[in-house]
Backbone bond lengths (Angstrom), bond angles and torsions (degrees), N, CA, C in turn:
res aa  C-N    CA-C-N  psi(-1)  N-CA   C-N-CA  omega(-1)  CA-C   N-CA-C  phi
1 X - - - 1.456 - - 1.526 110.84 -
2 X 1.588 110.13 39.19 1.513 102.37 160.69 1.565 128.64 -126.33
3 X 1.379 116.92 98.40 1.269 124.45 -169.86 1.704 114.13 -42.89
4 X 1.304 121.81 -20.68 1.451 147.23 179.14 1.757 102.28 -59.61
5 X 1.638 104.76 -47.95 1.480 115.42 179.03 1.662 125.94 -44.15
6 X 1.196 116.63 74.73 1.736 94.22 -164.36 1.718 99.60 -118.08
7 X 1.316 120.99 16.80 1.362 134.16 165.67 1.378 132.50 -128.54
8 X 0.945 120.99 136.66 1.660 123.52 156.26 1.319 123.91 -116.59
9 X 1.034 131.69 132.05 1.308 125.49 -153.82 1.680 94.48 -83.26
10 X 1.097 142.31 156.06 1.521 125.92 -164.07 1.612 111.94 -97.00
11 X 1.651 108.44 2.71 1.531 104.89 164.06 1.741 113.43 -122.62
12 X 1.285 89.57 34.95 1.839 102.62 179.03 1.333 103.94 -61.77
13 X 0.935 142.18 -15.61 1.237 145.14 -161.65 2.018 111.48 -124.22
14 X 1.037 119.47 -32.54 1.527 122.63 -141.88 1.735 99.83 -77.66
15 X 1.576 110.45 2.76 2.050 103.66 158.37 0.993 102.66 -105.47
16 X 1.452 142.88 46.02 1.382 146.54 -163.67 1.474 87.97 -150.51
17 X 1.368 151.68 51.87 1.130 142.35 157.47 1.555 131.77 -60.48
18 X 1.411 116.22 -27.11 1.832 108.27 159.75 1.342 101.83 -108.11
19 X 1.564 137.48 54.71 1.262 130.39 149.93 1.704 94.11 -77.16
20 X 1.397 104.24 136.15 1.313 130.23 -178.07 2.192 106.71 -97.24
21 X 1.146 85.51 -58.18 1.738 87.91 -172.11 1.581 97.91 -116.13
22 X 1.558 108.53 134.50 1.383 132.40 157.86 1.312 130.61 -100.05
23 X 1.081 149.69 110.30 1.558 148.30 179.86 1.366 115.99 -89.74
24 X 1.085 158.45 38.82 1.285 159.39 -178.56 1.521 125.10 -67.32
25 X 1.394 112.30 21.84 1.427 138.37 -172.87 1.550 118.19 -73.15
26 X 1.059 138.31 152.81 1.264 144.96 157.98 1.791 105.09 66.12
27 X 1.482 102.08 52.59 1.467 110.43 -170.52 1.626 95.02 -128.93
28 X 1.296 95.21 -176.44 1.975 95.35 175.84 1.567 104.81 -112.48
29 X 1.488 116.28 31.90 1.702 99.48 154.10 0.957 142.87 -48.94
30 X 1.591 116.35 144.84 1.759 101.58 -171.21 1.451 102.93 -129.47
31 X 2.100 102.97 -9.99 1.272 107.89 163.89 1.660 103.98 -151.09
32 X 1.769 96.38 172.54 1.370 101.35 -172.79 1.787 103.80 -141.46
33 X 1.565 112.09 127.05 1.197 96.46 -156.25 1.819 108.58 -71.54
34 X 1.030 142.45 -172.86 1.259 134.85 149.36 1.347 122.17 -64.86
35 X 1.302 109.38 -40.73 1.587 131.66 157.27 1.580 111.87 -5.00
36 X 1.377 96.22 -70.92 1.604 95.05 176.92 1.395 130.47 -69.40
37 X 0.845 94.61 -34.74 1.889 94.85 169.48 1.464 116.16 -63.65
38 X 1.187 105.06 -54.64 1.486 114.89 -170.34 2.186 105.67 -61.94
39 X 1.318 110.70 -27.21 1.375 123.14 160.28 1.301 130.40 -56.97
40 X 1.399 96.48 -36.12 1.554 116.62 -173.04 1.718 109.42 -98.55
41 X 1.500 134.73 81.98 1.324 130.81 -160.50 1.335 98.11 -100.94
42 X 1.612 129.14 -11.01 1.478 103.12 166.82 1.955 105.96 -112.40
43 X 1.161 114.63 40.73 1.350 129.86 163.71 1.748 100.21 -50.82
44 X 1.151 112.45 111.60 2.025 121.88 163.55 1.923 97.20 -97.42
45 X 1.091 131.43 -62.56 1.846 145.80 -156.07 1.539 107.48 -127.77
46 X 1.075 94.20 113.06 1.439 102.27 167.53 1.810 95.52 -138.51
47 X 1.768 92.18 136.12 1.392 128.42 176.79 1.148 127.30 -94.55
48 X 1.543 114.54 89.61 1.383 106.49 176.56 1.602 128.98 -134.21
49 X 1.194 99.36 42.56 1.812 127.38 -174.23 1.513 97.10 -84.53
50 X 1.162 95.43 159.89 1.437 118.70 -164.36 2.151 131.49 28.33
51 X 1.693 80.52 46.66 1.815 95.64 161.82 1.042 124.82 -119.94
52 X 1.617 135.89 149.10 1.761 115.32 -163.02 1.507 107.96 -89.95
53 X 1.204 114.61 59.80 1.563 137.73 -162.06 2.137 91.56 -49.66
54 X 0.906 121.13 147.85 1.613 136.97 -179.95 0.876 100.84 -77.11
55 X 1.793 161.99 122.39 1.556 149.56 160.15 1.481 83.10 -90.60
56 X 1.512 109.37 94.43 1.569 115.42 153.80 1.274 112.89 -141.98
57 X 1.418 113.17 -140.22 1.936 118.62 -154.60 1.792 88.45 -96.61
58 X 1.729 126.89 -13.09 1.358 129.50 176.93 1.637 118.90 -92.78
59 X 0.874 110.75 16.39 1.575 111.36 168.02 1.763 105.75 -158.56
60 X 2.013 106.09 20.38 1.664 90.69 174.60 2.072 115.16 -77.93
61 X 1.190 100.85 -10.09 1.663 103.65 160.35 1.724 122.17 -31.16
62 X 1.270 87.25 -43.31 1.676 112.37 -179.03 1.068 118.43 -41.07
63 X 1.301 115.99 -56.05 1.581 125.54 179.49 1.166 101.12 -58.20
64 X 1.383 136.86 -71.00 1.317 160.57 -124.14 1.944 78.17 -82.23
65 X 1.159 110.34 -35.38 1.769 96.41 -170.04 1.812 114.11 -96.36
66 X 1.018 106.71 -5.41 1.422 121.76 -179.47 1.713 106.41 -48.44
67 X 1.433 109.35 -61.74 1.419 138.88 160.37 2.032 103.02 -23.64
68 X 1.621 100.81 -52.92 1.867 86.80 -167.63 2.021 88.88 -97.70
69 X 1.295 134.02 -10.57 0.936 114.27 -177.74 1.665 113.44 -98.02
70 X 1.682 104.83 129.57 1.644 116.31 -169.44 1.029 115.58 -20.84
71 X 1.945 96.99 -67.80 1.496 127.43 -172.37 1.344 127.47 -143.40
72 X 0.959 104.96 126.32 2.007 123.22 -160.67 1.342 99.13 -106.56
73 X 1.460 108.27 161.80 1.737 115.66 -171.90 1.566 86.21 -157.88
74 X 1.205 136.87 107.60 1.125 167.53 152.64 1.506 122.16 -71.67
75 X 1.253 152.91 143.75 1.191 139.40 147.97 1.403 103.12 -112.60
């Protein structure tokens, strides 16, 4: 819940290897690197509804990972 949020650094995550669930919701992202996912190998939920995320050529990874992640939260 911080509209201020409009980055992640793309190895914010990568000493966090059995984090299971991410919440990154209700922030002002506009991108998300692949970085983190691909860091995160026991990722089940990741939260990323309500950010004004970019549908461009910088977050089309996304799709392509939907497939290995359990459960996705989209807005």
């Amino acid at each position: 819940d911080n509209p201020h949020l409009v980055f992640l650094h793309p190895l914010a995550f990568s000493k966090l290897p059995f984090l299971r669930h991410l919440f990154i919701h209700n922030n002002g992202l506009i991108a998300v690197a692949s970085q983190i996912l691909t860091s995160l190998p026991s990722l089940s939920d990741l939260h990323l509804h309500h950010n004004p995320l970019h549908c461009d050529c910088n977050i089309f990874w996304l799709r392509k990972e939907l497939n290995r992640v359990y459960h996705f939260e989209y807005n």
